[in-house]
C-alpha positions in Angstrom: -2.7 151.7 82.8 -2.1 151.7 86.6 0.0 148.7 87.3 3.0 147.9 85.6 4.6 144.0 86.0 8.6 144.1 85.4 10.2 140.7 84.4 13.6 140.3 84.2 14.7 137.2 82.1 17.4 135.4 81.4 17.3 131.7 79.9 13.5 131.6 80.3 12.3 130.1 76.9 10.6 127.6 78.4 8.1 129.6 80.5 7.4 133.1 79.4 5.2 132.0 76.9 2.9 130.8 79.4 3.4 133.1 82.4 2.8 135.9 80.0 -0.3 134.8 78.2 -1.2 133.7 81.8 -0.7 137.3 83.1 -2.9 139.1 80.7 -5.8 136.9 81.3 -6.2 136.8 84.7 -5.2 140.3 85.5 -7.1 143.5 84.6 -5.8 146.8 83.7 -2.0 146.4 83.7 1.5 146.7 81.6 4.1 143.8 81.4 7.9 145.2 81.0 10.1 142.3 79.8 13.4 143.0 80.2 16.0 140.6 78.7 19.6 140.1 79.3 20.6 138.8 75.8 19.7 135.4 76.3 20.9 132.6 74.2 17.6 130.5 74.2 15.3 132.7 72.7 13.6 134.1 74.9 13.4 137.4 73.3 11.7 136.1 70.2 9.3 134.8 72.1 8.1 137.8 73.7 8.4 139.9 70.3 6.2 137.3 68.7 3.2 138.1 72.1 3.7 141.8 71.6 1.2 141.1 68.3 -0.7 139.4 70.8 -0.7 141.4 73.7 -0.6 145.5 73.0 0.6 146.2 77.2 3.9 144.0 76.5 6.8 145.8 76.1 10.5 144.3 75.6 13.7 145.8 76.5 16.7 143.7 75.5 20.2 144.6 76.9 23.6 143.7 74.9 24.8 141.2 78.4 23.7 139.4 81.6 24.1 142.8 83.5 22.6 141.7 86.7 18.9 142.0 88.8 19.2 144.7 90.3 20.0 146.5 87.2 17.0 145.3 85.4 14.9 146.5 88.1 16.2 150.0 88.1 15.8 150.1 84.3 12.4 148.7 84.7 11.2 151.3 87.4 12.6 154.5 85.7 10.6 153.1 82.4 7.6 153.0 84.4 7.7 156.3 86.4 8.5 158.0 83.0 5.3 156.5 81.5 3.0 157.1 84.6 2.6 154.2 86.3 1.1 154.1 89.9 1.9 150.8 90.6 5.5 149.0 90.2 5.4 145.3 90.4 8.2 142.9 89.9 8.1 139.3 89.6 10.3 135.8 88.5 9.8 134.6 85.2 9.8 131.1 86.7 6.3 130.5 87.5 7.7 130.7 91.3 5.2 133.4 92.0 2.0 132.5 90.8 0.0 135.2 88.9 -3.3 134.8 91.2 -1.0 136.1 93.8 -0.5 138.9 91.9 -4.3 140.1 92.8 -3.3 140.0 96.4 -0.7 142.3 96.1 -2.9 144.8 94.0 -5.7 144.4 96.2 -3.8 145.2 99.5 -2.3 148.2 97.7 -5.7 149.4 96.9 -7.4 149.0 100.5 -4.6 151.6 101.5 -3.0 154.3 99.4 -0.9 155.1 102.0 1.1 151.7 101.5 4.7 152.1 99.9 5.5 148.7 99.4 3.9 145.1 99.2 5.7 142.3 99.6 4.7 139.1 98.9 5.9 136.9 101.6 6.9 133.8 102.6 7.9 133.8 106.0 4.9 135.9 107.5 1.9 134.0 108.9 0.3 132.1 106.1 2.8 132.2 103.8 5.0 129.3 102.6 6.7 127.5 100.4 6.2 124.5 97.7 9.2 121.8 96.5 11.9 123.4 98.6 14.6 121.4 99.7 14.7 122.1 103.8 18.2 123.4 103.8 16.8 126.5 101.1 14.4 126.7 103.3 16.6 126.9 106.3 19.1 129.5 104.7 16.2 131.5 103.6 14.6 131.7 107.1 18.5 132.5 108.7 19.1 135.1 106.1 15.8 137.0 106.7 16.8 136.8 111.0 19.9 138.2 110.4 18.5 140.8 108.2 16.2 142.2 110.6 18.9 141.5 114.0 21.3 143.6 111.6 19.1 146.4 109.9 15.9 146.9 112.6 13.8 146.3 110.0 10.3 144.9 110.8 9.5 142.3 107.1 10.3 138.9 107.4 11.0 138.3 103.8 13.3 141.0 103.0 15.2 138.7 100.1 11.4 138.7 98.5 11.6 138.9 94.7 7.8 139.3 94.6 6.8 143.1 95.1 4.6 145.8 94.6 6.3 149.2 94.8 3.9 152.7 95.0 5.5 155.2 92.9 6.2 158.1 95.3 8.0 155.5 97.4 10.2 154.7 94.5 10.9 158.9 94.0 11.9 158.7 97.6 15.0 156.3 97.2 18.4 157.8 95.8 19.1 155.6 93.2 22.7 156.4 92.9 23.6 155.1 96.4 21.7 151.8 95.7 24.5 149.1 93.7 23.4 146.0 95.0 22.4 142.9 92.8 20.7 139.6 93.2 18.8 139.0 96.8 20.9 142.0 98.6 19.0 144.6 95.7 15.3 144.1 97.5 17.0 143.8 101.1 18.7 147.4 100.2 15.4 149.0 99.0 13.3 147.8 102.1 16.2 149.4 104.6 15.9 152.6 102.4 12.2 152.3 102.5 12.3 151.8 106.2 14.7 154.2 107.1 12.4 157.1 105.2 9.4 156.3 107.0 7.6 154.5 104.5 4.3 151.7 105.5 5.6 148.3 104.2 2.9 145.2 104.3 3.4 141.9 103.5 0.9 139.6 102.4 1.1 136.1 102.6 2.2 133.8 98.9 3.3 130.6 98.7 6.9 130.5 96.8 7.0 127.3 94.5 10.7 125.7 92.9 10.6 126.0 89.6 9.8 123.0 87.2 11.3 124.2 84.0 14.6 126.1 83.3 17.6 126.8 85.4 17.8 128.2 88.7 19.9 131.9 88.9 20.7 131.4 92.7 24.3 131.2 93.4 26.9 131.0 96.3 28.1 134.7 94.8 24.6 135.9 95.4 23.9 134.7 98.9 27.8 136.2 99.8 27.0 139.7 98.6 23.9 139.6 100.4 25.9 138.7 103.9 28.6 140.7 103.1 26.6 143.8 102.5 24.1 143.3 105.8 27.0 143.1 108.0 28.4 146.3 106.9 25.0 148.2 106.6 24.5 146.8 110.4 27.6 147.7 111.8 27.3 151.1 110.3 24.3 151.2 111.8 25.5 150.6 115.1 28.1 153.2 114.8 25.3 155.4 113.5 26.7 155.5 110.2 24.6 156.6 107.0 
């Protein structure tokens, strides 16, 4: 298999049923990596009952709620031990529909040369669907201040919906990176930028969730402005 789709869940009973079964009929020649932070619902069961189903799902289930970022690392060293070229991560929510997933495989593929896809929805054509303006508002701020701060170049640096190429991931030293939440993909795409490597985005639409309960909090949007400043004023200073 090429591609590999991580999902971190937490509470998501009510929809990985669906997004899973969803996944595996609309998109060819990939993996699915659930990885499951004890939750109370069920939402493990679920997926052990699919892996009849589906032969490419795989479960990992962790004894606590141990955080995003976490998952994410867990996820990518499971997939660069098993070969994978590709590295996708996605919400469990339904938030990123899986028919955007083609357009991040698809860019990928027009050039090898590509590090990182992001699915974004602040560059031209992108958007979102049932967001209150103020999410909207903080979203747009956050992403300014990220690039003002870091010098990068995306406009959706708190993107949860990626596609990672597998000597990009070899690139990043994993023991410096300790970020969770939104400040996790805004760490990886200054790492990725400071190493020289081509980052695309492609235009998704982001839609609110319908079922299930929302993992954005006030602590996740304060880590993620806390930890900007600092990386911006060190690199003003020149700092590593």
């Amino acid at each position: 298999m090429k591609n590999l789709i991580i999902i971190g869940t937490y509470n998501e009973v009510q929809n990985i049923g669906a997004l899973l079964k969803r996944i595996f009929k609309y998109i060819l020649d990939c993996s699915v990596l659930v990885i499951d932070d004890n939750s109370p619902d069920g939402t493990a069961e679920v997926i052990k009952e699919l892996k009849n189903e589906f032969p490419e799902l795989h479960l990992i289930e962790r004894p606590n709620k141990l955080g995003l970022g976490s998952a994410y690392k867990l996820g990518f060293q499971w997939g660069l031990k098993h070969g994978y070229k590709n590295i996708i991560h996605m919400d469990a929510d339904f938030s990123h529909r899986v028919r955007d997933l083609s357009k991040l495989i698809n860019e990928k593929e027009s050039d090898p040369g590509i590090g990182l896809v992001i699915g974004s929805r602040w560059t031209k054509g992108g958007g979102t669907l049932n967001w209150p303006m103020k999410r909207q508002a903080l979203s747009r701020f956050a992403n300014m201040y990220v690039r003002l701060m870091l010098g990068v170049k995306t406009h959706d640096s708190t993107a949860g919906f990626r596609l990672y190429d597998r000597d990009a991931l070899e690139v990043i030293d994993w023991s410096a990176i300790a970020s969770e939440g939104y400040a996790f993909h805004i760490e990886l795409t200054r790492a990725l930028t400071k190493a020289g490597i081509k980052i695309v985005e492609v235009p998704i639409v982001f839609r609110e969730r319908v079922a299930g309960v929302s993992k954005m909090s006030g602590k996740v949007v304060r880590e993620a402005m806390t930890l900007v400043t600092i990386w911006g004023v060190k690199r003003g200073f020149r700092i590593k």
